[in-house]
MDAnalysis code that builds the backbone (N, CA, C; Angstrom):
import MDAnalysis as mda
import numpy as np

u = mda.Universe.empty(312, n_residues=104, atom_resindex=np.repeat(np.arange(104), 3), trajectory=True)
u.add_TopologyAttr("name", ["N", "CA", "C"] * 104)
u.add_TopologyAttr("resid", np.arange(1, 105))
u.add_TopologyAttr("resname", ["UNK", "UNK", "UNK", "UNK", "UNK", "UNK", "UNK", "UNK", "UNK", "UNK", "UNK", "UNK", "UNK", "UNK", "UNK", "UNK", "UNK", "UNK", "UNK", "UNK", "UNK", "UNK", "UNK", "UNK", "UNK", "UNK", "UNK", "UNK", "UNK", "UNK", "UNK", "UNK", "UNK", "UNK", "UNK", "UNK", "UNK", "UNK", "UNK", "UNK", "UNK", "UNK", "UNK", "UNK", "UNK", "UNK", "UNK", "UNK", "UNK", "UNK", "UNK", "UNK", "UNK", "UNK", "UNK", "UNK", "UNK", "UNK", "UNK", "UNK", "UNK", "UNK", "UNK", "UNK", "UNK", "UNK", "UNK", "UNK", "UNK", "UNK", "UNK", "UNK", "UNK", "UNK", "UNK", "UNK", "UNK", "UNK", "UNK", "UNK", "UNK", "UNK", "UNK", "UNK", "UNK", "UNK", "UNK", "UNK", "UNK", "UNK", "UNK", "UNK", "UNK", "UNK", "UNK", "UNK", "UNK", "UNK", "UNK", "UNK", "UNK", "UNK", "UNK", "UNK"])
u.atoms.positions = np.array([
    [-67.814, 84.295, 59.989],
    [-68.320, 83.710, 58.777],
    [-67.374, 82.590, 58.365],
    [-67.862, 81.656, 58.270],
    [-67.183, 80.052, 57.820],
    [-66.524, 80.384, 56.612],
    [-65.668, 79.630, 56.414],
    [-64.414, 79.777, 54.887],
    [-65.020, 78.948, 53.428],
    [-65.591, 79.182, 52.712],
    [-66.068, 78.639, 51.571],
    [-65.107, 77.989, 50.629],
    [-65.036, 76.757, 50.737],
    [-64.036, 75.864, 49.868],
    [-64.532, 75.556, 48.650],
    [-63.273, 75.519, 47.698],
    [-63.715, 75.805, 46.462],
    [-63.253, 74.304, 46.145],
    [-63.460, 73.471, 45.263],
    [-63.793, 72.518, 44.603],
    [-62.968, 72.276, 43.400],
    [-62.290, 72.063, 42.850],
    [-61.219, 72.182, 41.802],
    [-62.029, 70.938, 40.775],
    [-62.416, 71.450, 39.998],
    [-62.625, 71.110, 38.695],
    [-61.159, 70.815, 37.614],
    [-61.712, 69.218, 37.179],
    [-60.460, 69.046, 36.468],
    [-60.309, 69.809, 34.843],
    [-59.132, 70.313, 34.516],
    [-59.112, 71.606, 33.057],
    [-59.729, 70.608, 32.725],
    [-60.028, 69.240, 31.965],
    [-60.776, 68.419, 30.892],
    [-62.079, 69.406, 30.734],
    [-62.721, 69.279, 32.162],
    [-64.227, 69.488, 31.890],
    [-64.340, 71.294, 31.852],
    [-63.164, 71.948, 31.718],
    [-63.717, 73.171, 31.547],
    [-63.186, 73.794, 30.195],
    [-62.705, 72.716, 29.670],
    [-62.500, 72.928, 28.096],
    [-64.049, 72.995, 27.413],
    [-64.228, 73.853, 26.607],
    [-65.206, 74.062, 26.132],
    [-65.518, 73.172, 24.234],
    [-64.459, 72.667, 24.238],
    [-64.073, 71.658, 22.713],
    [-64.680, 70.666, 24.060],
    [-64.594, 70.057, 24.743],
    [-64.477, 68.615, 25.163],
    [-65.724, 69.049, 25.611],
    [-66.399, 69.865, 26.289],
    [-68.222, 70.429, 27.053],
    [-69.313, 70.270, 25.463],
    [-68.767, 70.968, 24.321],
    [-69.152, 70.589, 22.877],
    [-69.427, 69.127, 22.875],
    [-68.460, 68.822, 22.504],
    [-68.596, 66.915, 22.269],
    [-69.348, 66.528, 23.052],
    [-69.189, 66.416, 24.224],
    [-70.242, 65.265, 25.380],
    [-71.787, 66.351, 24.947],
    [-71.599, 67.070, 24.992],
    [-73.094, 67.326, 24.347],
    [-73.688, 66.902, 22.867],
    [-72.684, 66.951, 22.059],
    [-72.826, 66.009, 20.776],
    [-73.086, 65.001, 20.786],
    [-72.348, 64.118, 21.535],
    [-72.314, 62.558, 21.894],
    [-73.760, 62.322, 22.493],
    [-73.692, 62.938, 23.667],
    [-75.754, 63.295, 24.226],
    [-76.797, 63.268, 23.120],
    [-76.289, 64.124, 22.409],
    [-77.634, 64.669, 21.504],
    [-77.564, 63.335, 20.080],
    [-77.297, 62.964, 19.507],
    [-76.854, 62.233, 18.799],
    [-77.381, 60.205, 19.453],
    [-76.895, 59.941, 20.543],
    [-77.020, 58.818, 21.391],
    [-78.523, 58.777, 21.369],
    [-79.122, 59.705, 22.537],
    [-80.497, 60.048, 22.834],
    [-81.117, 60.873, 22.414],
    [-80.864, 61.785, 21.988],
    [-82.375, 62.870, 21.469],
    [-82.324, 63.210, 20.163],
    [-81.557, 62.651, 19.350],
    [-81.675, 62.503, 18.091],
    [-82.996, 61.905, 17.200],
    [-83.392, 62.144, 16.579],
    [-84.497, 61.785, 15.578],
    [-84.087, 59.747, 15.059],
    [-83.004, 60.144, 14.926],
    [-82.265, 58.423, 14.361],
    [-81.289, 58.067, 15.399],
    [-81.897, 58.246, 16.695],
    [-80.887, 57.484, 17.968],
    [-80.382, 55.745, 18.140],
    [-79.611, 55.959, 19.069],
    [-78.753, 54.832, 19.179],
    [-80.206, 53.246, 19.094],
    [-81.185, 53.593, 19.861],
    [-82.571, 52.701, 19.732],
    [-82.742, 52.150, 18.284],
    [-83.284, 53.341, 17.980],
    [-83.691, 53.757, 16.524],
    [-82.732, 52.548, 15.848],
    [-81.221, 52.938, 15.597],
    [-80.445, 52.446, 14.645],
    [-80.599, 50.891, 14.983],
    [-80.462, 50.419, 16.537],
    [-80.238, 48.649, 16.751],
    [-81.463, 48.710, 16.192],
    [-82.742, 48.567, 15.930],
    [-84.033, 48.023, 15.896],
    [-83.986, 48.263, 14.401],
    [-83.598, 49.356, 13.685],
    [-83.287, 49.208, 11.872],
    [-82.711, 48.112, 11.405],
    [-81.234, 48.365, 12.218],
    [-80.736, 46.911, 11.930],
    [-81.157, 45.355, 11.946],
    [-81.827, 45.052, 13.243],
    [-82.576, 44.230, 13.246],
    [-83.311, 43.993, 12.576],
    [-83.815, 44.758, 11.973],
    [-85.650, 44.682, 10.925],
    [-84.471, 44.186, 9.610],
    [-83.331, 45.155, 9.506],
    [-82.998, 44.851, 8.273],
    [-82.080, 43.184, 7.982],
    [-81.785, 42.525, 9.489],
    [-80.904, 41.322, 9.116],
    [-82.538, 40.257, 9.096],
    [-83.050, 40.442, 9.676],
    [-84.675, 39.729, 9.273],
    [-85.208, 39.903, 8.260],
    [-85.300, 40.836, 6.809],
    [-85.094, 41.055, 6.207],
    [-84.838, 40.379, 4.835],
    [-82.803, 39.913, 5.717],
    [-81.993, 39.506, 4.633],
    [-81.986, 37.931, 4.583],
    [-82.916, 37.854, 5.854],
    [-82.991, 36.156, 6.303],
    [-84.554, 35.553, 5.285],
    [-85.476, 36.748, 5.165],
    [-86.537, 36.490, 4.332],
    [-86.182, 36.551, 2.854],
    [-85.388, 37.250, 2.528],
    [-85.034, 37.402, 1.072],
    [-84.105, 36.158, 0.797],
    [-83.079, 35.335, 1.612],
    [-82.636, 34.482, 1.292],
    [-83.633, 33.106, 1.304],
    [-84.786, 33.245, 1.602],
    [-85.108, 31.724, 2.414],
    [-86.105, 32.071, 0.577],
    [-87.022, 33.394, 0.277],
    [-87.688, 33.257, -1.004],
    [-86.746, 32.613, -2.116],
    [-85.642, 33.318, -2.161],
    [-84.736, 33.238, -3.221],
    [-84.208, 31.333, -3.744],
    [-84.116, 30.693, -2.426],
    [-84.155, 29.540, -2.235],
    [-85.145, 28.695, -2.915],
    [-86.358, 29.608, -2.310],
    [-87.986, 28.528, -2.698],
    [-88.054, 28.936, -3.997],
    [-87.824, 30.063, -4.595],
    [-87.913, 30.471, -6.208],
    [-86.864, 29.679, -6.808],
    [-85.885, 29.097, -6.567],
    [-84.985, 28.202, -7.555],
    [-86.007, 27.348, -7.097],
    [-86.194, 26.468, -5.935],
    [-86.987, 25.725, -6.200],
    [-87.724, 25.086, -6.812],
    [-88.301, 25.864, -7.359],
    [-90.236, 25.897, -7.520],
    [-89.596, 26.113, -9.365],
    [-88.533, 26.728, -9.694],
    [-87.916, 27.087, -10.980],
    [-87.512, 25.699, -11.783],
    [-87.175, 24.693, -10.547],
    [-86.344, 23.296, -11.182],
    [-87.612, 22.496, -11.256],
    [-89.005, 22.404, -10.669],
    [-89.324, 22.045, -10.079],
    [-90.656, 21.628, -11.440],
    [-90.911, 23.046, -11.947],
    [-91.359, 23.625, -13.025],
    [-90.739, 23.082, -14.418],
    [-89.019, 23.309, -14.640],
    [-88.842, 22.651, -15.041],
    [-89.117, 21.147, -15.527],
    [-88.596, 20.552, -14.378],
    [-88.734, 18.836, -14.292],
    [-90.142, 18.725, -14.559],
    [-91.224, 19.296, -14.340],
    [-92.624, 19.325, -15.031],
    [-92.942, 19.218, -16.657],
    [-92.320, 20.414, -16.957],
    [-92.740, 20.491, -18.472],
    [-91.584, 19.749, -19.237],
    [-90.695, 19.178, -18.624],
    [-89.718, 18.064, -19.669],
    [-90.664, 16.737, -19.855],
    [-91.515, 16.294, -19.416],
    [-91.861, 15.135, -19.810],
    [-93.578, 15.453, -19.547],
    [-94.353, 14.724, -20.078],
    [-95.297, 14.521, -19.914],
    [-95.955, 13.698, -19.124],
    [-95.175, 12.691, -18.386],
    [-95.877, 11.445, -17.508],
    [-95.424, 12.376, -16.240],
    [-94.429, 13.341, -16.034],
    [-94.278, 14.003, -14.319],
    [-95.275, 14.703, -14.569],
    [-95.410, 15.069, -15.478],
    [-96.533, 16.362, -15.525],
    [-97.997, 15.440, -15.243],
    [-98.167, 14.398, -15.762],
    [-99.283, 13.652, -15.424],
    [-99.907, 13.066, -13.786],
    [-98.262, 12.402, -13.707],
    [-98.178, 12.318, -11.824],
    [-98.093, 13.423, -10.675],
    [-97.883, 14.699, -11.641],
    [-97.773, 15.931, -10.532],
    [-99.459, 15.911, -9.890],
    [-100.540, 15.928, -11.459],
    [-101.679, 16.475, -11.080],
    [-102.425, 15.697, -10.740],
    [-102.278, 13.623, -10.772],
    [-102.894, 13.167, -9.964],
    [-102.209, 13.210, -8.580],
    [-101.715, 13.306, -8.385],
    [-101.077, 13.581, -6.836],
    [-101.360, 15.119, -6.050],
    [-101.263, 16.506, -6.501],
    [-101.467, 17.142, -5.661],
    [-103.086, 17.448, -6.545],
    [-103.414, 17.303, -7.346],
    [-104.880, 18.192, -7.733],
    [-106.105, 17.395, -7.453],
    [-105.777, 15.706, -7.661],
    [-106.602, 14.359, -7.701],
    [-107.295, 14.642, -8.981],
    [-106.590, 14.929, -10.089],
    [-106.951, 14.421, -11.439],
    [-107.128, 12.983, -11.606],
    [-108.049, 12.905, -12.147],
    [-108.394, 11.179, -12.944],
    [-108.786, 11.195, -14.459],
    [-108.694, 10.158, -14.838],
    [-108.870, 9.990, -16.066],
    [-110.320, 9.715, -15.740],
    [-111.299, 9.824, -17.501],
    [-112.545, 9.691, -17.162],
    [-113.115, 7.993, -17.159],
    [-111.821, 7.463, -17.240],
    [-112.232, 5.771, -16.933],
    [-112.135, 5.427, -15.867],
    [-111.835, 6.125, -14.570],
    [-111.013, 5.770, -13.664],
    [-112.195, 6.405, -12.363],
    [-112.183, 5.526, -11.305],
    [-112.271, 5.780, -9.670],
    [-111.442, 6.519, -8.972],
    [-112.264, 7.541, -8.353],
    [-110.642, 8.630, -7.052],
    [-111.085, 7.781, -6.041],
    [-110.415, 7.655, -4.857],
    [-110.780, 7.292, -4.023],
    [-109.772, 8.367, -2.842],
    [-110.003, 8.967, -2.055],
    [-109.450, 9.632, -1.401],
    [-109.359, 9.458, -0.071],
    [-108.331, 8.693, 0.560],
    [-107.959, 8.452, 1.828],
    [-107.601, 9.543, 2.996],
    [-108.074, 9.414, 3.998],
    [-107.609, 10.760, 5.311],
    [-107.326, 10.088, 6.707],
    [-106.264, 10.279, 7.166],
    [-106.261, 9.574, 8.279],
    [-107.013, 10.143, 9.218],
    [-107.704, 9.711, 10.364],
    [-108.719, 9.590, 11.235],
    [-107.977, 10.905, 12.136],
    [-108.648, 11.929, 12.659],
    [-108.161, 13.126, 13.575],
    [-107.454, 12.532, 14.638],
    [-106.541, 13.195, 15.011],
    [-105.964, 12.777, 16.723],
    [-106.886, 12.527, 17.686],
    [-106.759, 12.015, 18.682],
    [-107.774, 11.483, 19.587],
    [-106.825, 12.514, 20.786],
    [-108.049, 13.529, 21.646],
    [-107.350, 14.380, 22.894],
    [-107.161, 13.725, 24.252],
])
């Protein structure tokens, strides 16, 4: 009968504190409910997020000064609404220009 050689395992892996952990580390990484996936793709959603909340926050001062500079005078407020609404006075001709579509 042939001699059966035994294999020496290093003490690390037959500590049962250090066999704990790498199974922690396992369970936690991958089969966790809130895994390592999970967390990059939160994060992500959440710096996209912080990139949408800065870009509104921007257009709301905006649109805040904008509003402003409107109701301080009465002639911007006059040129706002013939320009984006095509208000006219009732003495007055619109005439409304469009440039011609792209040609394919």
């Amino acid at each position: 009968m042939p001699q059966l050689k035994y294999i020496k395992m290093p003490r690390l892996l037959k500590n049962f504190f250090f066999i704990t952990g790498g199974a922690f580390v396992l369970w936690v990484a991958f089969l966790d409910k809130t895994n390592l996936m999970y967390q990059y793709q939160f994060s992500a959603e959440e710096s996209k997020l912080e990139a949408q909340k800065a870009f509104f926050i921007s257009e709301i001062k905006k649109t805040k000064e904008e509003q402003q500079e409107l109701l301080s005078s009465p002639e911007k407020l006059e040129k706002f609404a013939r320009e984006k609404y095509y208000m006219k006075k009732d003495n007055e001709d619109l005439f409304i220009l469009t440039p011609p579509p792209a040609a394919k």
